[in-house]
N, CA, C and O atoms as a GROMACS GRO file, in nm:
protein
  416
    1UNK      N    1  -8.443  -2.340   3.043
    1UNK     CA    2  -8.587  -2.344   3.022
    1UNK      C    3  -8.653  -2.378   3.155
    1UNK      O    4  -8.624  -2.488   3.201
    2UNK      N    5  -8.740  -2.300   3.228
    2UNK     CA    6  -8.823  -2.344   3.314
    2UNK      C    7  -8.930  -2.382   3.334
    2UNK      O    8  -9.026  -2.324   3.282
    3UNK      N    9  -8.950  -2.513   3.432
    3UNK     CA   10  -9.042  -2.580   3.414
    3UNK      C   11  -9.165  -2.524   3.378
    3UNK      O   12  -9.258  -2.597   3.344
    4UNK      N   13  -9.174  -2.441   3.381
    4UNK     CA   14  -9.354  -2.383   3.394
    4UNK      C   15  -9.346  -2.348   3.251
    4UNK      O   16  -9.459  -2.370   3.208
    5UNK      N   17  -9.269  -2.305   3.153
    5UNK     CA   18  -9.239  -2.259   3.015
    5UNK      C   19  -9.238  -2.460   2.927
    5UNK      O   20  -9.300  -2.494   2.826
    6UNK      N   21  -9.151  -2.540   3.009
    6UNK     CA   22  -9.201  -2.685   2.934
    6UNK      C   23  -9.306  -2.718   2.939
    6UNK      O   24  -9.342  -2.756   2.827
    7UNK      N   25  -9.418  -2.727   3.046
    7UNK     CA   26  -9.534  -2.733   3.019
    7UNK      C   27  -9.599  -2.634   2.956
    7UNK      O   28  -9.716  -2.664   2.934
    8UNK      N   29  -9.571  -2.536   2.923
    8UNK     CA   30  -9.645  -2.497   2.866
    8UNK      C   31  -9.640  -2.493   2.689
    8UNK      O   32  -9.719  -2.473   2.597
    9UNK      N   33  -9.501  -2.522   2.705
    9UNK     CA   34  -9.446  -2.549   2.488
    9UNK      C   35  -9.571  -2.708   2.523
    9UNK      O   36  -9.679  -2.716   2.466
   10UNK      N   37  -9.538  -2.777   2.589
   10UNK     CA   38  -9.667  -2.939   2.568
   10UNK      C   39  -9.781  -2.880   2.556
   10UNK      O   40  -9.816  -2.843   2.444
   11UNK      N   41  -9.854  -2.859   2.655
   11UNK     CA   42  -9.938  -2.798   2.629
   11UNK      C   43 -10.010  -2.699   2.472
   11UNK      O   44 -10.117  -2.712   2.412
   12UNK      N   45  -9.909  -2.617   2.454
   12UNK     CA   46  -9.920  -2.536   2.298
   12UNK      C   47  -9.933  -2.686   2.196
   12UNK      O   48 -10.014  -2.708   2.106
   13UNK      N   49  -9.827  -2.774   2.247
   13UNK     CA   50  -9.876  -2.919   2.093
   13UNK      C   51  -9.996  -2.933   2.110
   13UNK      O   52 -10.069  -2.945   2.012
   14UNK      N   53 -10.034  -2.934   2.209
   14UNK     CA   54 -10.206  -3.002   2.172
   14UNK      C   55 -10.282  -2.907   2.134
   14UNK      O   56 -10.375  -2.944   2.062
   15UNK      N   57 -10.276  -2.777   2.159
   15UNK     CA   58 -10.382  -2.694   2.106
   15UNK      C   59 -10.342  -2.615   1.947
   15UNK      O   60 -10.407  -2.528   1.890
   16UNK      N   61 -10.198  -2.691   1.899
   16UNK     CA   62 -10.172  -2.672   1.746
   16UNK      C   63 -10.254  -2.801   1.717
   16UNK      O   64 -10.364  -2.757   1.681
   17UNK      N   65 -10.258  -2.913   1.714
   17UNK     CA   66 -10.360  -3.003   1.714
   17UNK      C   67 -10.499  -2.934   1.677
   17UNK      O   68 -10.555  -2.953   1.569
   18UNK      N   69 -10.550  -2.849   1.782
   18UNK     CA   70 -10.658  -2.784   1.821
   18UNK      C   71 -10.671  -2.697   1.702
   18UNK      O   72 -10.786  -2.686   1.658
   19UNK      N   73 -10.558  -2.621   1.629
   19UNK     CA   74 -10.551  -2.536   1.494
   19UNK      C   75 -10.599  -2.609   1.391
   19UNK      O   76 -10.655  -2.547   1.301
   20UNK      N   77 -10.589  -2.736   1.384
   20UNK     CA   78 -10.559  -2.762   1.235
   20UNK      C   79 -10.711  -2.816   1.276
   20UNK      O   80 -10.747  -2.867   1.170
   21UNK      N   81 -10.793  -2.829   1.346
   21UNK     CA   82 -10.911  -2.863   1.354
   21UNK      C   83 -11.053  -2.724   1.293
   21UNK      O   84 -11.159  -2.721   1.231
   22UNK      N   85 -10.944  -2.622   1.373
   22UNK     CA   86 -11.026  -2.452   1.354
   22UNK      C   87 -10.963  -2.446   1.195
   22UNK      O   88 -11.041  -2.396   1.113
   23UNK      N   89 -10.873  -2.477   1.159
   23UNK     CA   90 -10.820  -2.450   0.983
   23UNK      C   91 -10.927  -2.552   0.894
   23UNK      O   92 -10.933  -2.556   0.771
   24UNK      N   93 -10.987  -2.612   0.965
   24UNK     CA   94 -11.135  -2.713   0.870
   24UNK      C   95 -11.223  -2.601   0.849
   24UNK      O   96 -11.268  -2.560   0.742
   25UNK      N   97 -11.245  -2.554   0.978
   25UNK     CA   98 -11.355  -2.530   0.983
   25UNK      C   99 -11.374  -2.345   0.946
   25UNK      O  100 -11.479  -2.283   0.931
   26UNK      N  101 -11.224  -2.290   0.940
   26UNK     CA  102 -11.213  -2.194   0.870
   26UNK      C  103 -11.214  -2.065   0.993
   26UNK      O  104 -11.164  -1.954   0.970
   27UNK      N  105 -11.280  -2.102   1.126
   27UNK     CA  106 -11.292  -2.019   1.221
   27UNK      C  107 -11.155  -1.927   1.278
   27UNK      O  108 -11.058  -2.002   1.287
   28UNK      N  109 -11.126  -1.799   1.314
   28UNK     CA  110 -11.001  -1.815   1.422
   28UNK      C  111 -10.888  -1.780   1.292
   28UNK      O  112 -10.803  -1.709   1.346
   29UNK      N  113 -10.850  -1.797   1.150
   29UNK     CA  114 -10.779  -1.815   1.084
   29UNK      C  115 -10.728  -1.764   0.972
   29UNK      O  116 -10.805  -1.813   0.890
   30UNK      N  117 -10.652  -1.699   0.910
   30UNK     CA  118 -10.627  -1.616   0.810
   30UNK      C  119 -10.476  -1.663   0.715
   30UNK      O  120 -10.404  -1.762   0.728
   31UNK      N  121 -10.469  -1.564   0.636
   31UNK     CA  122 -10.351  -1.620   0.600
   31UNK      C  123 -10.264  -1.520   0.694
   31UNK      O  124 -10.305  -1.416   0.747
   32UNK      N  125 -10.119  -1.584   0.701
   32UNK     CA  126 -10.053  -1.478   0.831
   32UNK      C  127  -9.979  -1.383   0.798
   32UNK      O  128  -9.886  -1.350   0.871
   33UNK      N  129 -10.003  -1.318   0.681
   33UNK     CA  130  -9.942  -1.172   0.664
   33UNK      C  131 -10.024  -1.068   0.699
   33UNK      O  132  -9.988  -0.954   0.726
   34UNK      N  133 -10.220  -1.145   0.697
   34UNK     CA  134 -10.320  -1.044   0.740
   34UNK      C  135 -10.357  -1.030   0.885
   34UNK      O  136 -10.417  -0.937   0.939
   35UNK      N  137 -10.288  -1.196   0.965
   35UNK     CA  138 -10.268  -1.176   1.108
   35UNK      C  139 -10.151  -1.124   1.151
   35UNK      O  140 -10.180  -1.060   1.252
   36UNK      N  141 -10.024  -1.114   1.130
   36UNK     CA  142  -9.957  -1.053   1.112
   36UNK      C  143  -9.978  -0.861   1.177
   36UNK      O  144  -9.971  -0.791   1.278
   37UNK      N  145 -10.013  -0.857   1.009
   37UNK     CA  146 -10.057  -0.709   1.046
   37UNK      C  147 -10.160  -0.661   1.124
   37UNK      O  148 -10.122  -0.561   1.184
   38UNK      N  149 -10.305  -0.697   1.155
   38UNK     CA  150 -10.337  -0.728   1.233
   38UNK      C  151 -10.297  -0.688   1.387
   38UNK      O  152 -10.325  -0.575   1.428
   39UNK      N  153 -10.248  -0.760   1.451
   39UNK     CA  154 -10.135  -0.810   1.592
   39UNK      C  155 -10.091  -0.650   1.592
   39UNK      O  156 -10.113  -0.552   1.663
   40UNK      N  157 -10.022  -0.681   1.478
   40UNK     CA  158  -9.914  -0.534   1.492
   40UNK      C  159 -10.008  -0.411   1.489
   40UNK      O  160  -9.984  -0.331   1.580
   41UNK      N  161 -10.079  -0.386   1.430
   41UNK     CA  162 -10.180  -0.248   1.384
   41UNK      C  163 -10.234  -0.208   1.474
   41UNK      O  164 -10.187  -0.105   1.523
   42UNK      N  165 -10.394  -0.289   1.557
   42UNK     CA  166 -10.430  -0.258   1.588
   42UNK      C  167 -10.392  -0.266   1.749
   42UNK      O  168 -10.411  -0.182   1.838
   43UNK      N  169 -10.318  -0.425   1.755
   43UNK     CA  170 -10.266  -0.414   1.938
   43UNK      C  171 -10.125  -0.384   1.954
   43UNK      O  172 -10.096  -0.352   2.069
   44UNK      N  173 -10.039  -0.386   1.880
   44UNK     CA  174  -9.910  -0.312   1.865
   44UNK      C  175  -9.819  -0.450   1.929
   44UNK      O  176  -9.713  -0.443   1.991
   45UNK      N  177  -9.901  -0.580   1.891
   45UNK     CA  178  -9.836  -0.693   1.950
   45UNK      C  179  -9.681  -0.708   1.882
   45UNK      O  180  -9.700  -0.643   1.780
   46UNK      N  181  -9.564  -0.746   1.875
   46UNK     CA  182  -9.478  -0.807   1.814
   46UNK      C  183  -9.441  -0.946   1.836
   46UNK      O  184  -9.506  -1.008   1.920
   47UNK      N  185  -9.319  -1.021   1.755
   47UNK     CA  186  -9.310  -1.153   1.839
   47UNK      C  187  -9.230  -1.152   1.941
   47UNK      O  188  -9.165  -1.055   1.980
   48UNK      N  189  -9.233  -1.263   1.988
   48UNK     CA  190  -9.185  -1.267   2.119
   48UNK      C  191  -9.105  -1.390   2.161
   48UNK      O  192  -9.013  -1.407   2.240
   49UNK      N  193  -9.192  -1.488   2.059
   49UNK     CA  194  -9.156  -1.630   2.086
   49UNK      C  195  -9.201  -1.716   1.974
   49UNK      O  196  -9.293  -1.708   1.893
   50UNK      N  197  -9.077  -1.826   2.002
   50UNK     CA  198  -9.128  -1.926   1.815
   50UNK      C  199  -9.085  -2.066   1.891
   50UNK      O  200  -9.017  -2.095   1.989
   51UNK      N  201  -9.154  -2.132   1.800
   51UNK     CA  202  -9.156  -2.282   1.832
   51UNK      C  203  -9.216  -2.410   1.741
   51UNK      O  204  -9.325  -2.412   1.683
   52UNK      N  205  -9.102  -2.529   1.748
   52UNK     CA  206  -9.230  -2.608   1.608
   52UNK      C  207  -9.338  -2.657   1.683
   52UNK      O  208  -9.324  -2.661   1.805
   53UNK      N  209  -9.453  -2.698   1.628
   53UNK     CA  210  -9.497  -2.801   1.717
   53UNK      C  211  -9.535  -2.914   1.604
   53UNK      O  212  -9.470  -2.916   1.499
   54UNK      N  213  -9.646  -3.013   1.627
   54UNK     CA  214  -9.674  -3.118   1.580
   54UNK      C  215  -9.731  -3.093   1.419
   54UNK      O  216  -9.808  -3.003   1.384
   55UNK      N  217  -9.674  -3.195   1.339
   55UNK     CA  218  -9.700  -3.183   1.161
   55UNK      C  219  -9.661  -3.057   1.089
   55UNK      O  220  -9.725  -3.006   0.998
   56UNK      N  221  -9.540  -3.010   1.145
   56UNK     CA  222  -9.489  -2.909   1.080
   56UNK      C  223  -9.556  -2.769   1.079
   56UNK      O  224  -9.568  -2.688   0.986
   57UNK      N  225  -9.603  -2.763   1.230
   57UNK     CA  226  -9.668  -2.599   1.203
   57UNK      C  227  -9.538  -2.538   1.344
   57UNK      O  228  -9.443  -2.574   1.413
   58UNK      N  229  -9.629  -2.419   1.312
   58UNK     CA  230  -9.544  -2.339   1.393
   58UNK      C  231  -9.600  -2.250   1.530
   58UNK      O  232  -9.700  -2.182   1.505
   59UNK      N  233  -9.556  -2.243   1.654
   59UNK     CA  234  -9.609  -2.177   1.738
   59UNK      C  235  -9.524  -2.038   1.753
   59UNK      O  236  -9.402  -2.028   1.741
   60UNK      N  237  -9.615  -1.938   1.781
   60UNK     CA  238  -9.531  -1.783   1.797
   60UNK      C  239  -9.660  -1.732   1.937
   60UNK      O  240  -9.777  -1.763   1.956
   61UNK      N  241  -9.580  -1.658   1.997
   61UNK     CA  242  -9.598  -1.559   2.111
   61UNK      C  243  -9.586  -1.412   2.045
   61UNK      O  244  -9.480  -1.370   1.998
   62UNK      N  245  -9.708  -1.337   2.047
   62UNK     CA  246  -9.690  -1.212   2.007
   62UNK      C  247  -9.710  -1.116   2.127
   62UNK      O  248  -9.774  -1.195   2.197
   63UNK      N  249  -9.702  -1.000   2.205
   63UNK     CA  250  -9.728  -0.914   2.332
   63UNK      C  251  -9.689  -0.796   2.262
   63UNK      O  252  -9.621  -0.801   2.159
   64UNK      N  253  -9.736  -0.671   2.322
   64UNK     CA  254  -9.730  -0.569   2.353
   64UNK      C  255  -9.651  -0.515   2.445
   64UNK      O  256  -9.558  -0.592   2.418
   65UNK      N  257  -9.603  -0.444   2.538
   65UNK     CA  258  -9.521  -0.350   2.632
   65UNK      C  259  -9.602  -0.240   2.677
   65UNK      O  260  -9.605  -0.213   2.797
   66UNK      N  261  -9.672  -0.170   2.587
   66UNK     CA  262  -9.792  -0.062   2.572
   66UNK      C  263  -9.867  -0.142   2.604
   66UNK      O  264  -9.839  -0.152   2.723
   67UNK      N  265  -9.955  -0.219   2.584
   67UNK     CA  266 -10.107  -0.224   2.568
   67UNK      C  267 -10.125  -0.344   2.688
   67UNK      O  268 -10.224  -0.377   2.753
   68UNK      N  269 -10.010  -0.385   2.687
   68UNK     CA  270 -10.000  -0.563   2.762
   68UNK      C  271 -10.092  -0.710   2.748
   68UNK      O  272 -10.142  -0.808   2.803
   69UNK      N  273 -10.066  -0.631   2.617
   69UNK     CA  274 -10.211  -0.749   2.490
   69UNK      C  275 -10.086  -0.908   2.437
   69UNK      O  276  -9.969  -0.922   2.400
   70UNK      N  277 -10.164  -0.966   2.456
   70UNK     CA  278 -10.039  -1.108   2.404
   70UNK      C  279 -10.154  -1.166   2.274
   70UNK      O  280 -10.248  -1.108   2.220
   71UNK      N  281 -10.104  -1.290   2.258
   71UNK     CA  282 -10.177  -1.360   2.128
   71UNK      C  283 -10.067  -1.489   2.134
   71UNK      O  284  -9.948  -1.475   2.160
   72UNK      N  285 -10.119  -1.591   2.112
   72UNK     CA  286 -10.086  -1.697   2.065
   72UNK      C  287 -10.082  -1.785   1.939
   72UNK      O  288 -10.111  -1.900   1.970
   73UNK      N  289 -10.059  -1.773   1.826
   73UNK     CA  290 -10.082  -1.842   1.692
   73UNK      C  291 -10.018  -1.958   1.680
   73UNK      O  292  -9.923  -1.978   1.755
   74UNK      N  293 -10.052  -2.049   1.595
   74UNK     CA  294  -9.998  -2.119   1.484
   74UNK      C  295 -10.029  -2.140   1.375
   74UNK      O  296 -10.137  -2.194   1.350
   75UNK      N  297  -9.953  -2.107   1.290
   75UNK     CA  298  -9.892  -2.110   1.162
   75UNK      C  299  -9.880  -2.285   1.132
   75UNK      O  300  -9.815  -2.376   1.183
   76UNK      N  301 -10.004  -2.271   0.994
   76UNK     CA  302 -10.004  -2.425   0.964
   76UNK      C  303  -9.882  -2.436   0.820
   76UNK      O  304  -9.826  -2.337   0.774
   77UNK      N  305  -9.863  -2.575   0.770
   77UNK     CA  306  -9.816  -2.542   0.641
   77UNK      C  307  -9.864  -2.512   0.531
   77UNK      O  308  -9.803  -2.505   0.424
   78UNK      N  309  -9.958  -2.496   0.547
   78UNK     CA  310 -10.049  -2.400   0.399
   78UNK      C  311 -10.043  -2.291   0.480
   78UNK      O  312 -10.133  -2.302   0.563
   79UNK      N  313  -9.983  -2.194   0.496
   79UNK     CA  314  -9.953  -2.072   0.555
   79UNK      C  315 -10.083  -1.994   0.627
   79UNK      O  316 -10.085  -1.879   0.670
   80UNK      N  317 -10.185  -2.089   0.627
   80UNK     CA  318 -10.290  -2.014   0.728
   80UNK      C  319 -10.249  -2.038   0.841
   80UNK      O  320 -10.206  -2.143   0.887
   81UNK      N  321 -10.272  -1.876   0.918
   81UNK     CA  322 -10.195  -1.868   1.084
   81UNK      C  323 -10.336  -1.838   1.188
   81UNK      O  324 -10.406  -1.736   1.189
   82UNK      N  325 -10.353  -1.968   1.276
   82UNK     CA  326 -10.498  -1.992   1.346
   82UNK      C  327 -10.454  -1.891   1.520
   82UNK      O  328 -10.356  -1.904   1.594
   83UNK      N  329 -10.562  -1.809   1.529
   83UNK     CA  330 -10.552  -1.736   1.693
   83UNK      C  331 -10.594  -1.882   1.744
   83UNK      O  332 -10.674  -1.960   1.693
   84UNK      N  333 -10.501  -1.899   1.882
   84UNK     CA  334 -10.525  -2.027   1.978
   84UNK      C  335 -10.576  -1.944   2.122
   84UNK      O  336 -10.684  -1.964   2.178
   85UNK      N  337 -10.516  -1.886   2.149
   85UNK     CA  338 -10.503  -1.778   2.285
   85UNK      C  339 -10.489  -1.618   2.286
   85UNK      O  340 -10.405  -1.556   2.220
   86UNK      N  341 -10.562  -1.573   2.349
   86UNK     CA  342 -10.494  -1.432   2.401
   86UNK      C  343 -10.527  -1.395   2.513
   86UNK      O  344 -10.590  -1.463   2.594
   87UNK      N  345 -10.473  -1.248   2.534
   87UNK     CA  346 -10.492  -1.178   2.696
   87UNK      C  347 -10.480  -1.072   2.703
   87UNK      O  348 -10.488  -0.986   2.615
   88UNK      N  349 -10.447  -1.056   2.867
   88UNK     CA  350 -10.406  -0.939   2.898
   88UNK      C  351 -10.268  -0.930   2.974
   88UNK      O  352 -10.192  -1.025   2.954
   89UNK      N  353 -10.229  -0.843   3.048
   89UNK     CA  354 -10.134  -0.804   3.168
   89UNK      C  355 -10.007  -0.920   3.104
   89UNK      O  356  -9.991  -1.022   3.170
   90UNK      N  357  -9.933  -0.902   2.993
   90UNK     CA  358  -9.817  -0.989   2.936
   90UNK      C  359  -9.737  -0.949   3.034
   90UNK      O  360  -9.801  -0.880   3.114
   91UNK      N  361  -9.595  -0.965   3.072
   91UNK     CA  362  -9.538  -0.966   3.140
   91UNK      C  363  -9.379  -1.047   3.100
   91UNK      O  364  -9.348  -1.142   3.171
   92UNK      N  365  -9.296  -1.013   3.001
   92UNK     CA  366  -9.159  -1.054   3.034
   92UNK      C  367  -9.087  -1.115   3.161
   92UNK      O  368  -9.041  -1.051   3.256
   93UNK      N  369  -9.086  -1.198   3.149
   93UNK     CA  370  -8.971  -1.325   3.262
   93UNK      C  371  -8.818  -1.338   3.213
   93UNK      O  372  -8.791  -1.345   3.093
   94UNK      N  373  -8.730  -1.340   3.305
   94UNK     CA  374  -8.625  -1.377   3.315
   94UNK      C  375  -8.601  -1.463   3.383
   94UNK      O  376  -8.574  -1.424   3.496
   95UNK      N  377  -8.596  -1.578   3.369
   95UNK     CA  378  -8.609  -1.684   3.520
   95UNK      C  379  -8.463  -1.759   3.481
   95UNK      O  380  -8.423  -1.785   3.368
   96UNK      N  381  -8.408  -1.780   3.588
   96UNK     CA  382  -8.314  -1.914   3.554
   96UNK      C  383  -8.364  -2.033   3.553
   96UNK      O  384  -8.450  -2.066   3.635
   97UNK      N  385  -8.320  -2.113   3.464
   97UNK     CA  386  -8.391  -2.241   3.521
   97UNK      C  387  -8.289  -2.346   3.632
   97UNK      O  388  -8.166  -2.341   3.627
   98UNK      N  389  -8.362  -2.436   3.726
   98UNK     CA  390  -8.287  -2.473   3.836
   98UNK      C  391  -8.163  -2.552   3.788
   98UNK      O  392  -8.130  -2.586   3.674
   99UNK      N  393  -8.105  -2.572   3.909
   99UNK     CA  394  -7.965  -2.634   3.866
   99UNK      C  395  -8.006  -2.796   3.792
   99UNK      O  396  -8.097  -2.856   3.850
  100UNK      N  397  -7.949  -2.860   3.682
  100UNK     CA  398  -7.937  -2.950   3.699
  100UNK      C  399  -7.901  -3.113   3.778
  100UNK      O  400  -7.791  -3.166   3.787
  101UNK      N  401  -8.006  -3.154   3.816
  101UNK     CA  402  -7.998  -3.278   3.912
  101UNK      C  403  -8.077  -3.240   4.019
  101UNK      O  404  -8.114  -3.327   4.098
  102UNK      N  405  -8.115  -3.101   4.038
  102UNK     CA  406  -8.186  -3.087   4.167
  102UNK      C  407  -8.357  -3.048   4.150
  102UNK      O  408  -8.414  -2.994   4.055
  103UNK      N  409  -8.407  -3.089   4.264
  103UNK     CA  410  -8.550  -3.052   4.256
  103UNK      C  411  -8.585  -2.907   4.214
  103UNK      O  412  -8.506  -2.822   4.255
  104UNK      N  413  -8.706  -2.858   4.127
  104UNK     CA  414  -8.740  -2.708   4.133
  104UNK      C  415  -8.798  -2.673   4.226
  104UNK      O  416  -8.829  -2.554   4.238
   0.00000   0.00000   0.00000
């Protein structure tokens, strides 16, 4: 895992935090078979990436290859799935991460 990918799973806890605030207020949020399809339909996003974060929700990475459209969700446990982020120009990484014991 490289550093720039750990800060950024921390980072994602606080703005699932940030979900369950937009899941009050109803903004940003659906149930996630209609974001889901959605992602997939109209930007041809798939997943990419999963993760828990804080009170049992869930973080996912969705991107494109075609379109180079990303999306960020989480998935609360009442199965409403809140948009946190999106973009453009996605981009697949392969990075190693550094040796253990040594500086990055």
């Amino acid at each position: 895992m490289t550093l720039g990918f750990l800060k950024m799973t921390m980072g994602l806890g606080l703005m699932a935090l940030a979900a369950q605030q937009l899941q009050a207020e109803q903004n940003n949020c659906a149930p996630r078979d209609v974001v889901l399809d959605r992602l997939s339909d109209k930007y041809g996003e798939s997943r990419r990436g999963i993760g828990l974060v804080q009170q049992g929700s869930v973080m996912e990475v969705f991107a494109s290859d075609t379109t180079g459209t990303w999306t960020i969700t989480v998935t609360l446990p009442n199965g409403m799935t809140c948009l946190i982020a999106s973009g453009q120009s996605y981009e697949t990484l392969a990075e190693a991460a550094p040796a253990q014991g040594k500086d990055a």
